[in-house]
MARLUM-522575 format. One line per 8 residues: number of its first residue (from 1); their letters; for each residue x, y, z of N, C-alpha, C, O, CB. Coordinates in Angstrom, 3 decimals. Atoms other than C-alpha are relative to their C-alpha. Glycine has a CB too. Layout:
# MARLUM-522575
NUM = A = X:Y:Z:X:Y:Z:X:Y:Z:X:Y:Z:X:Y:Z ~ ...
This chain:
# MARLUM-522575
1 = XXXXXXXX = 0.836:-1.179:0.000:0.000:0.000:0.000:0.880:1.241:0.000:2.007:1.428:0.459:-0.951:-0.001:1.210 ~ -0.805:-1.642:-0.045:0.929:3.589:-0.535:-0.081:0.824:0.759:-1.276:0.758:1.044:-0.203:0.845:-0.847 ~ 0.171:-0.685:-0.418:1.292:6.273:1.513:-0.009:0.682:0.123:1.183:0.974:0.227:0.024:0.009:0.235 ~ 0.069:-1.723:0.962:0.265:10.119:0.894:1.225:0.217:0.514:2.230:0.342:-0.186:-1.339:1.529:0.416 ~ -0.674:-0.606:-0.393:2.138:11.027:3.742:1.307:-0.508:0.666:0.918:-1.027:1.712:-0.676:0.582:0.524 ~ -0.843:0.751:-0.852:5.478:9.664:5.201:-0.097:-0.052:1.062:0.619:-0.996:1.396:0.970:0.171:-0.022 ~ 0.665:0.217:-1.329:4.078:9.991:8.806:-0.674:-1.007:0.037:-0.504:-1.789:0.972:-0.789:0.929:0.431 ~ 0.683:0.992:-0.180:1.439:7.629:7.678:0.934:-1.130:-0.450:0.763:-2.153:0.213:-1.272:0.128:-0.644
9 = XXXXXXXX = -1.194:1.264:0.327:4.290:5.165:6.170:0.318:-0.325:1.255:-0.105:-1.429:1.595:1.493:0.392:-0.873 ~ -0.988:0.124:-0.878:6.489:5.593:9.488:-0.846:-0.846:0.910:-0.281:-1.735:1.548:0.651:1.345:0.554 ~ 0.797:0.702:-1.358:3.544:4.228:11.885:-0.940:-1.298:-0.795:-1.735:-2.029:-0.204:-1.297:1.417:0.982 ~ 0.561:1.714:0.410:2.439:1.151:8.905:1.128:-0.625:-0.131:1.074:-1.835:-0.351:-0.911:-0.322:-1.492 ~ -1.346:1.153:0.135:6.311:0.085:8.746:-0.120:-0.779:1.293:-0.218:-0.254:2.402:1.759:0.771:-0.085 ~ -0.064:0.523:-1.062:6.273:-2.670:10.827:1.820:0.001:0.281:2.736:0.106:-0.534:-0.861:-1.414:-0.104 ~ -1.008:-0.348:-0.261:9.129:-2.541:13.378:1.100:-1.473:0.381:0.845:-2.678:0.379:-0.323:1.051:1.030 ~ -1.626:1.019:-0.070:12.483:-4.655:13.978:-0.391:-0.516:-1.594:-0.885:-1.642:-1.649:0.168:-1.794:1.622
17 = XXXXXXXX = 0.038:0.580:1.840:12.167:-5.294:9.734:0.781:0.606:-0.246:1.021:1.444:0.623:-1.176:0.186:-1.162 ~ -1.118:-0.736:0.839:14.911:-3.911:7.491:-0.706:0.686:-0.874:-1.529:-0.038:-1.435:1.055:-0.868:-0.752 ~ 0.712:-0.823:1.157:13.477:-1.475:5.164:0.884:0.483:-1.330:2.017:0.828:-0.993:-0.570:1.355:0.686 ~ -0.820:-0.560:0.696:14.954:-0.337:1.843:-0.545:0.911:-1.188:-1.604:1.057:-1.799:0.778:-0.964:-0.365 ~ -0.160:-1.623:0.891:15.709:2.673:-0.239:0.326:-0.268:-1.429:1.276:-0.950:-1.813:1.404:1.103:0.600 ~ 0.087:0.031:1.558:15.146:2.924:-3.911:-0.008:1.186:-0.782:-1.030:1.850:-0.953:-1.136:-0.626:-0.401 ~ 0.010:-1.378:0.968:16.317:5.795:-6.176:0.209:-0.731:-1.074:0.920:-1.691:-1.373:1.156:1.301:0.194 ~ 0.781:0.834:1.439:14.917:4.942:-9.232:0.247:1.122:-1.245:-0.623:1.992:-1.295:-2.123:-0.306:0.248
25 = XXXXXXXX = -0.513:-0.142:0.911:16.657:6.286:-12.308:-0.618:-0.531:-1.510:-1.147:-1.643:-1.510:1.033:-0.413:0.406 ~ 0.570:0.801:0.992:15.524:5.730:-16.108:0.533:-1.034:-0.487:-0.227:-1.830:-1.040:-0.242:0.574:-0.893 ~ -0.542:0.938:0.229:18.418:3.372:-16.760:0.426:-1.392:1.707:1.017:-2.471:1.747:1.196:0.816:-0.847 ~ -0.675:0.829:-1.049:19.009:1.781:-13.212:-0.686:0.789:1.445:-1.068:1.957:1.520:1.934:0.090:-0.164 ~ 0.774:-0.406:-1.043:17.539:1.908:-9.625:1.027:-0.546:1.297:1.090:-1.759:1.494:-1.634:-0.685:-0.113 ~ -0.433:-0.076:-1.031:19.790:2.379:-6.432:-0.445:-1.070:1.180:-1.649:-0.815:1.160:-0.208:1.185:0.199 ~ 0.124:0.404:-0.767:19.343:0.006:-3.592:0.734:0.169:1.037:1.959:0.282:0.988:-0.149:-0.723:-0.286 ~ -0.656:-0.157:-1.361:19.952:0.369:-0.017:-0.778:-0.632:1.255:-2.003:-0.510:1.275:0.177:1.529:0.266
33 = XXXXXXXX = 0.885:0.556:-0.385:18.953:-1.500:2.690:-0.006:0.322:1.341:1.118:0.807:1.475:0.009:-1.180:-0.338 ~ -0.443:-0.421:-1.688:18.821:-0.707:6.873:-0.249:-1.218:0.905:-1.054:-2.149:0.932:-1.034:1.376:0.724 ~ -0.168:1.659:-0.884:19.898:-3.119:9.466:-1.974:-0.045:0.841:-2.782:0.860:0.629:1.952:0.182:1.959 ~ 1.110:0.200:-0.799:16.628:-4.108:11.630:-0.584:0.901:0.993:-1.767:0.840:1.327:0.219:-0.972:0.567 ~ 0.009:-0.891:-1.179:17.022:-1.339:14.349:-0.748:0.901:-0.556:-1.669:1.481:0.020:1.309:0.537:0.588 ~ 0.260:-1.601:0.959:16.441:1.382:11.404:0.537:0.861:1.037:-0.170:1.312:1.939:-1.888:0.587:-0.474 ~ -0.954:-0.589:-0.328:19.355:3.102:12.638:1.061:0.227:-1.309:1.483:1.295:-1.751:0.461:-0.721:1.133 ~ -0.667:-0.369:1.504:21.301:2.623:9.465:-0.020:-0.406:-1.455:-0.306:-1.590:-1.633:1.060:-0.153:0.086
41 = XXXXXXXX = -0.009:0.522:1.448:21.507:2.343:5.592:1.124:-0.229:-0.390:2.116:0.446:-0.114:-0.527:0.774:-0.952 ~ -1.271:0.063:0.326:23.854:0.613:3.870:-0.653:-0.391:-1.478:-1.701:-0.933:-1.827:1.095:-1.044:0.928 ~ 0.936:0.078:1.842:23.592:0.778:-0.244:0.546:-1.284:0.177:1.425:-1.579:0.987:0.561:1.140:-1.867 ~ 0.331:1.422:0.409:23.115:-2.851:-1.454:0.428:0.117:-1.519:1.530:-0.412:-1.663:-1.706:-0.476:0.257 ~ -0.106:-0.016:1.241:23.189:-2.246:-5.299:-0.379:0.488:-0.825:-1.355:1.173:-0.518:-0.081:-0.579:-0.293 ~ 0.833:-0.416:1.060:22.313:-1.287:-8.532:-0.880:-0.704:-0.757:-0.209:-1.483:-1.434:0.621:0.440:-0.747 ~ 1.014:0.533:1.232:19.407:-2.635:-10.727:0.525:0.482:-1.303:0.535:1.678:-1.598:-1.610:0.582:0.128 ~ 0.237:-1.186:1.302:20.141:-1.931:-14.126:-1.252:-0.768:-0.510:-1.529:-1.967:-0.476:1.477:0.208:-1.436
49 = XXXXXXXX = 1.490:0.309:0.198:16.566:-1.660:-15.439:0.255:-0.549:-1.699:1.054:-0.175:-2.557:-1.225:1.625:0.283 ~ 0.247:0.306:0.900:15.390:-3.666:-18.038:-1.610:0.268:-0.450:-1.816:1.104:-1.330:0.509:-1.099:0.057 ~ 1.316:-0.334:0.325:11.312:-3.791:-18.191:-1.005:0.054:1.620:-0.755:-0.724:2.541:-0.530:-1.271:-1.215 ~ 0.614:0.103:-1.712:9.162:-3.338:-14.824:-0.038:-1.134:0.608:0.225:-1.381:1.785:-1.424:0.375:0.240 ~ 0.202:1.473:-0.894:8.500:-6.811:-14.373:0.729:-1.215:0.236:0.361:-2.261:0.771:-0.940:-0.588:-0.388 ~ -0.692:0.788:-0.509:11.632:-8.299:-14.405:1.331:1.072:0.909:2.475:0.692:1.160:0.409:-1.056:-1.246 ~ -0.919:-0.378:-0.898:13.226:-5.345:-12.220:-1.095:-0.141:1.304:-0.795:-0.689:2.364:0.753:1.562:-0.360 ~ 1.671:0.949:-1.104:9.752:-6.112:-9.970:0.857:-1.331:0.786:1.082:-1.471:1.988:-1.835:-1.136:-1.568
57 = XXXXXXXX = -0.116:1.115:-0.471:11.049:-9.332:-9.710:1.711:-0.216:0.531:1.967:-1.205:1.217:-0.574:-0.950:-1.117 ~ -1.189:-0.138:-0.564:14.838:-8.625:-8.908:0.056:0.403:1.215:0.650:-0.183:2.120:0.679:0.683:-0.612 ~ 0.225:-0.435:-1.430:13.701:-6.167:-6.115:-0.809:-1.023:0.844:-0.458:-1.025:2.023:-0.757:1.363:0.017 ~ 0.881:1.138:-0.995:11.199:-9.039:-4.528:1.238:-0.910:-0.068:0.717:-1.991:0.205:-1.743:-0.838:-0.687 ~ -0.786:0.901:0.079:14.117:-11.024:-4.805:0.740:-0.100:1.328:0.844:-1.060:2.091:0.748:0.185:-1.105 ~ -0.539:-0.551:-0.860:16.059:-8.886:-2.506:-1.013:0.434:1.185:-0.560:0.711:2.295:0.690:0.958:-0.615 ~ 0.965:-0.106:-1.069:12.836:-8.302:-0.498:-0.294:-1.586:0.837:-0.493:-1.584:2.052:-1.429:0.631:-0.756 ~ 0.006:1.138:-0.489:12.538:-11.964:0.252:1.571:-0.467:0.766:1.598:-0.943:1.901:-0.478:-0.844:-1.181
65 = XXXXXXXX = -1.142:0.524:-0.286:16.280:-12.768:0.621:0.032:0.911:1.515:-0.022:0.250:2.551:1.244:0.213:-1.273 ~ -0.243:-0.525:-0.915:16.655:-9.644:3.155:-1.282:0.226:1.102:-1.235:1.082:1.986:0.614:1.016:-0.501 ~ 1.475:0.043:-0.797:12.895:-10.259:4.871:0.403:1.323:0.510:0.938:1.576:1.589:-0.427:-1.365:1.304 ~ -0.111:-1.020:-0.463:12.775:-6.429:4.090:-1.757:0.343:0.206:-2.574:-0.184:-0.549:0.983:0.880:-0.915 ~ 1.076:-0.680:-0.558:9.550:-4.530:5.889:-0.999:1.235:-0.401:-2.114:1.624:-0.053:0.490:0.294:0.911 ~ 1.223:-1.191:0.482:8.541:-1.625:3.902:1.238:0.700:-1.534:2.417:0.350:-1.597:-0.495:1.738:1.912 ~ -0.898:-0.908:1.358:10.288:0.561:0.396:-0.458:1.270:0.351:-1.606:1.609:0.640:-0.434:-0.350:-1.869 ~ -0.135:-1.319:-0.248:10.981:3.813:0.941:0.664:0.612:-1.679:1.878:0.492:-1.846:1.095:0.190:1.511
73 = XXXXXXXX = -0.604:-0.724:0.920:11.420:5.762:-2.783:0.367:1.239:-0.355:-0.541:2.003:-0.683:-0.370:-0.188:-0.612 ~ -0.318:-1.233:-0.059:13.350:8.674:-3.098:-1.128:0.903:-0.915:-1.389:0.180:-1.877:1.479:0.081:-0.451 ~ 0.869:-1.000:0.733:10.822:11.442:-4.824:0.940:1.076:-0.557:1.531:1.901:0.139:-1.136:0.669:0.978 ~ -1.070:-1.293:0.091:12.897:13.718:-6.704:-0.792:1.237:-0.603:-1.131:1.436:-1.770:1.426:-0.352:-1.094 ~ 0.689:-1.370:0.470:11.205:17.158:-6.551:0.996:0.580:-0.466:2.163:0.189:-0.472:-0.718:0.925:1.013 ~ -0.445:-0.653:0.502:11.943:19.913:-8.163:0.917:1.161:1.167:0.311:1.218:2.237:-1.026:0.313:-0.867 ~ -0.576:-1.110:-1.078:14.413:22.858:-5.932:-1.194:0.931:0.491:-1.032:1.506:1.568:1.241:1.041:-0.738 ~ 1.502:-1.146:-0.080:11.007:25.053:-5.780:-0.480:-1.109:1.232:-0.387:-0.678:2.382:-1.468:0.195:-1.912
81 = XXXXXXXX = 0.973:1.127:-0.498:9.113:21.598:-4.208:-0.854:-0.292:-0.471:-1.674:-0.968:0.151:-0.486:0.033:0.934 ~ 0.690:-0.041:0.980:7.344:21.718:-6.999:0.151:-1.637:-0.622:1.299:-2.079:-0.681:0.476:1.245:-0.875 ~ -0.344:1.326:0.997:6.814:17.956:-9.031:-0.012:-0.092:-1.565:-1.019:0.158:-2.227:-0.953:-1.024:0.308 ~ 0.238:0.083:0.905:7.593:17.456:-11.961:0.103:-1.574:-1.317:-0.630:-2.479:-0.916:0.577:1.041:-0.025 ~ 0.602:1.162:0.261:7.658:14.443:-14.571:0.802:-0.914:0.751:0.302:-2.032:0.868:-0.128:-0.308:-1.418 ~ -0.684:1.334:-0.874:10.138:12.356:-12.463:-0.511:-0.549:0.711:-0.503:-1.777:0.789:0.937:0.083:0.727 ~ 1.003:0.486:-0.809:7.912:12.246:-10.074:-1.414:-0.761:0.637:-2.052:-1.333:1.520:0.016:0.428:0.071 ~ 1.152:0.946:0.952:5.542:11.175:-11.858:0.342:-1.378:-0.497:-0.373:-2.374:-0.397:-0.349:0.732:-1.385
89 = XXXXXXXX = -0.597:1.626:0.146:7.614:8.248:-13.024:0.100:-1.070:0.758:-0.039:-2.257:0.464:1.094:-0.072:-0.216 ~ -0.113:0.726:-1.020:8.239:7.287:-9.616:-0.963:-0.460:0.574:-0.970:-1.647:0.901:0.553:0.446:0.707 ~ 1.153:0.199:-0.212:4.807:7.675:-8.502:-0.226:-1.412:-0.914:-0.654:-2.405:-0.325:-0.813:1.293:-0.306 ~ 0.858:1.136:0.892:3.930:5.079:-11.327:0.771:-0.878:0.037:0.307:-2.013:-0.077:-0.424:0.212:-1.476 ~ -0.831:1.662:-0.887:6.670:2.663:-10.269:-0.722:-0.394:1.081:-1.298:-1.465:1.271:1.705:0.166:0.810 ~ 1.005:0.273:-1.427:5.031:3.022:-7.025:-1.325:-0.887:-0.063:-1.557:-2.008:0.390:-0.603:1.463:0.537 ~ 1.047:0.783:0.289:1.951:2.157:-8.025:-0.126:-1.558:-0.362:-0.751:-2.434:0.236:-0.430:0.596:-0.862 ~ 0.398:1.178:0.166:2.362:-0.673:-9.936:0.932:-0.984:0.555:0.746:-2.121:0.120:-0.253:-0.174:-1.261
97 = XXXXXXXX = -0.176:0.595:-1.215:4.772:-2.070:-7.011:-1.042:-0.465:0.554:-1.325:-1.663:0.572:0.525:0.708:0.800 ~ 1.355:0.048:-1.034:1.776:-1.775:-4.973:-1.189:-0.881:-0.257:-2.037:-1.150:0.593:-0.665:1.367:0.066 ~ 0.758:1.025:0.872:-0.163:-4.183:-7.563:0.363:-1.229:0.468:-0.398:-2.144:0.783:0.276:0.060:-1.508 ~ -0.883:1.406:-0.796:2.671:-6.799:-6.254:-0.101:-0.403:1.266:0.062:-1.550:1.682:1.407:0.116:0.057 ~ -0.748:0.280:-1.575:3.075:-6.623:-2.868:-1.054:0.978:0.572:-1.674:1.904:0.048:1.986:0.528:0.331 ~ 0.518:-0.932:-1.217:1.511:-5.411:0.617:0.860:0.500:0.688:0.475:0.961:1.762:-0.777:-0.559:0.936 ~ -0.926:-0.633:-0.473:4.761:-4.174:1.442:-0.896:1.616:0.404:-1.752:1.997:-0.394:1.307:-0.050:-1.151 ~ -0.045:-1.253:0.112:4.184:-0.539:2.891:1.178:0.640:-0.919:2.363:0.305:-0.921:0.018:0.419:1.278
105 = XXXXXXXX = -0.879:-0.497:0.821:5.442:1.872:0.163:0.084:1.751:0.610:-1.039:2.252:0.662:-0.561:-0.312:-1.669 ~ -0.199:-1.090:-0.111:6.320:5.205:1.117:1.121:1.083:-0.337:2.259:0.687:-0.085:-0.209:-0.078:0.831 ~ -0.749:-0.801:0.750:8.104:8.225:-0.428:0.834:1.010:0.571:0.062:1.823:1.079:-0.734:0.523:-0.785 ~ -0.555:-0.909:-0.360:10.929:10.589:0.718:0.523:0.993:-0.926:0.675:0.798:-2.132:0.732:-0.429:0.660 ~ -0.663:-1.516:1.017:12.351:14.042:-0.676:1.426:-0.505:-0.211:2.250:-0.727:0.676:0.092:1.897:0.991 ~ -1.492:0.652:0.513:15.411:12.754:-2.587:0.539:1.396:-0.508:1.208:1.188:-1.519:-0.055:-1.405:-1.434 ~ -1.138:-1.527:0.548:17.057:16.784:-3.381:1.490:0.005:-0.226:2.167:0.539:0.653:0.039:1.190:1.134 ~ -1.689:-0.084:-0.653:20.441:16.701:-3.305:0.445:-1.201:0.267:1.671:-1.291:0.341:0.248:0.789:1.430
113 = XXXXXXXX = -0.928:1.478:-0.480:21.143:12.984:-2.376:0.376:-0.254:-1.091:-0.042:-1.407:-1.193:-0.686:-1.398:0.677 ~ -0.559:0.754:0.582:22.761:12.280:-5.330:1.332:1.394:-0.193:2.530:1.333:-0.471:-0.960:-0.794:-1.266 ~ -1.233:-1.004:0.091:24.719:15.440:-5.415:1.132:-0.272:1.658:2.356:-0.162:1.738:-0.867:1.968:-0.089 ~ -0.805:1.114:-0.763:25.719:13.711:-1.962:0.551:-0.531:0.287:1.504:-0.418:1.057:0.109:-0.455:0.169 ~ -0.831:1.263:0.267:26.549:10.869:-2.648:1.037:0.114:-0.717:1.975:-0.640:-0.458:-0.633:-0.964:-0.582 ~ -0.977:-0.504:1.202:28.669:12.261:-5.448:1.407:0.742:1.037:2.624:0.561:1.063:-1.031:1.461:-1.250 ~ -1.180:-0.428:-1.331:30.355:14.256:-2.371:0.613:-0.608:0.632:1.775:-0.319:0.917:-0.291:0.532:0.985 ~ -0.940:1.602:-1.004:31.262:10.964:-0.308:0.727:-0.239:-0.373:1.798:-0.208:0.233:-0.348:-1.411:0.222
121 = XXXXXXXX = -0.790:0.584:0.261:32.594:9.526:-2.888:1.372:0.450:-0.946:2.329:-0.232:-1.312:-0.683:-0.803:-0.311 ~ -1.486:-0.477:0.148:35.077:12.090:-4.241:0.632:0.488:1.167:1.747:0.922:0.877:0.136:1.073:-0.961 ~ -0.481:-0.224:-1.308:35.908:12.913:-0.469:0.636:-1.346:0.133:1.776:-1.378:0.598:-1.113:0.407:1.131 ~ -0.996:1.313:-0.462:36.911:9.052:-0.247:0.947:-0.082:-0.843:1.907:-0.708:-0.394:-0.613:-1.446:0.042 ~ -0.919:0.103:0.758:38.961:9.423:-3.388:-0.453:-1.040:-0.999:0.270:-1.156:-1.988:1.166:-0.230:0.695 ~ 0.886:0.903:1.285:36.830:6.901:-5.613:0.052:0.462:-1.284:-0.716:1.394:-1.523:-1.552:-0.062:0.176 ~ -0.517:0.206:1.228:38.013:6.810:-8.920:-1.349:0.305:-0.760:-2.420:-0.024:-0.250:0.713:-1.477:-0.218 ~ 1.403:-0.100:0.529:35.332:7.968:-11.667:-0.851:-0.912:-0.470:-2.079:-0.830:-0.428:-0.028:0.671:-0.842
129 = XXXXXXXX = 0.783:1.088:0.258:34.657:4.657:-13.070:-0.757:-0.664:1.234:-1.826:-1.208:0.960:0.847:-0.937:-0.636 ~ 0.389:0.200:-0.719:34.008:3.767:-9.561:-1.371:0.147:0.611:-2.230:-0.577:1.115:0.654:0.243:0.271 ~ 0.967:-0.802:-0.679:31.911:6.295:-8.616:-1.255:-0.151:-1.076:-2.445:-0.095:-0.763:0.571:1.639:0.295 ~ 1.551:0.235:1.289:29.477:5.765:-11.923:-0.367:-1.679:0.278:-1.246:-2.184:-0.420:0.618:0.247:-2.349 ~ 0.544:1.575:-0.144:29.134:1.838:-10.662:-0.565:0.123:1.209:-1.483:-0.686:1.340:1.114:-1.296:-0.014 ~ 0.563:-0.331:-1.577:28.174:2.953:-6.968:-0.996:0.866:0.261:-1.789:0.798:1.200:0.964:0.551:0.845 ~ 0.410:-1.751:-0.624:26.829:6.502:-7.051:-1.959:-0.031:-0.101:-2.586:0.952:0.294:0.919:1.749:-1.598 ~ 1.410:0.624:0.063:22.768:4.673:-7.752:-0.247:-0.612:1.232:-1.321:-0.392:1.792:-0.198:-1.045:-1.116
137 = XXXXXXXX = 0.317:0.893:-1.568:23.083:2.390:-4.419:0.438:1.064:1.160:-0.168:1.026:2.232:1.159:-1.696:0.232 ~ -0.807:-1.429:-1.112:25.254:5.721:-2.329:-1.660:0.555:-0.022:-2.571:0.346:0.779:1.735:1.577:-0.998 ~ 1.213:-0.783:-0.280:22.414:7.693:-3.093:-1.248:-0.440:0.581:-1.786:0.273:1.428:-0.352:0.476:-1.036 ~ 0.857:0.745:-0.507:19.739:5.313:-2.398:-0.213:-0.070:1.559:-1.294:0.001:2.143:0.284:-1.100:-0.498 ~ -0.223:0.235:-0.840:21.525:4.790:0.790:-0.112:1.568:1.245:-0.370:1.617:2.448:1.127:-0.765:-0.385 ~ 0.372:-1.216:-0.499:21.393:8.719:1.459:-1.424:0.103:0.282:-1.685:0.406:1.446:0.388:0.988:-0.855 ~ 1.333:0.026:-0.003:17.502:8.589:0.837:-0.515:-0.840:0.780:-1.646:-0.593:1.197:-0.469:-0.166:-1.066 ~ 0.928:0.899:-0.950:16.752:5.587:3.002:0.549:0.548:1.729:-0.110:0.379:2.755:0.386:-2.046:-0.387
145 = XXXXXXXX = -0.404:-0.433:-1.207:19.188:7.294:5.828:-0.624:1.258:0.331:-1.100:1.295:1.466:1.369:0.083:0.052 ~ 1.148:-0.619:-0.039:17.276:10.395:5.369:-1.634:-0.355:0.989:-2.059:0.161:2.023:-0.134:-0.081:-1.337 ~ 1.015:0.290:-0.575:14.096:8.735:6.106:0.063:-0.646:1.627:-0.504:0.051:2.468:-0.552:-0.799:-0.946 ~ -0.631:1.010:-1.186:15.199:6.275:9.224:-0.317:0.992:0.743:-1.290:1.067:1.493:1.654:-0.617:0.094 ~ 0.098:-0.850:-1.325:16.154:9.431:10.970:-1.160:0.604:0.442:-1.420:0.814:1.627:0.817:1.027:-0.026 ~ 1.771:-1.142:-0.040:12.503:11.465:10.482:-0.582:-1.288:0.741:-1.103:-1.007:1.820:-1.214:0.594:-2.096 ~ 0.501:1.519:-0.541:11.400:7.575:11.488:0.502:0.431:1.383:-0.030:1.382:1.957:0.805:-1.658:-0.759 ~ -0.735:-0.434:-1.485:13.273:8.013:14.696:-0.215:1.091:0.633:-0.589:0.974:1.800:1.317:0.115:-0.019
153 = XXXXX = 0.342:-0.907:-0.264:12.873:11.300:15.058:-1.934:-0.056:0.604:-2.434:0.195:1.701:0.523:0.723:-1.210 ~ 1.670:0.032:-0.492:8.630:10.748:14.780:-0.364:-0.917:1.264:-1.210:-0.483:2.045:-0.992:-0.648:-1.291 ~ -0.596:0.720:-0.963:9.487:7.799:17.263:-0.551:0.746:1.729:-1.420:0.565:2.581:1.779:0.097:-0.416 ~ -0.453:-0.964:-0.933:10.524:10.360:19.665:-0.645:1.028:0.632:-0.403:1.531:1.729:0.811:0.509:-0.445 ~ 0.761:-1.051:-0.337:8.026:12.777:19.598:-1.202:-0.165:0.972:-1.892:0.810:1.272:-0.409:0.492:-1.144
């Protein structure tokens, strides 16, 4: 199921589950996954996309193998906060996820996490070929660490 608001995601993720982060790209989709606590993300991989229903079936793959608890997909608004068609793309991944699975699906503000991730990994010194085989699962891993904390944070309140 989907959720408008990430508040309503944070209180249908069920808890001690691993949850993971999906920045979803037109050629390839980021994975990241968080230990059980949801305390941290660690990127997992890249998808490179082929047609929905056999990257569908790669991510349930990794949803079964890592008995993960809910998808969290980065939303990439516009700098305004404005949406525009990406968002729309993602939205309609979303959706027809949501055809598959009763996973909770819920969406975070992905701005800047890939400009990010891009920061990590010339701060670690990662080579460019490097950084173009990683910089889909880094970011992912920014967007699902992102969320965790607002998770924690709502937690708290």
């Amino acid at each position: 199921m989907i959720y408008d608001t990430f508040e309503e995601f944070a209180v249908a993720a069920p808890g001690f589950t691993s949850l993971a982060g999906l920045d979803l790209g037109d050629k390839t989709v980021g994975v990241a996954i968080s230990d059980r606590m949801g305390t941290v993300a660690t990127p997992l991989e890249t998808i490179r996309r082929k047609k929905f229903t056999l990257d569908a079936e790669h991510l349930f793959e990794i949803v079964k193998k890592r008995e993960i608890g809910g998808l969290v997909l980065g939303l990439p608004r516009n700098m305004d906060g404005s949406e525009g068609p990406r968002c729309q793309k993602t939205r309609a991944f979303a959706r027809n996820l949501a055809r598959l699975t009763e996973l909770p699906i819920g969406f975070w503000d992905e701005r800047l996490s890939t400009v990010a991730a891009e920061r990590a990994l010339l701060e670690a010194d990662t080579s460019r070929k490097r950084r173009a085989e990683v910089i889909d699962h880094v970011a992912a891993s920014y967007i699902l660490q992102g969320a965790l904390d607002r998770m924690r944070h709502l937690k708290n309140d």
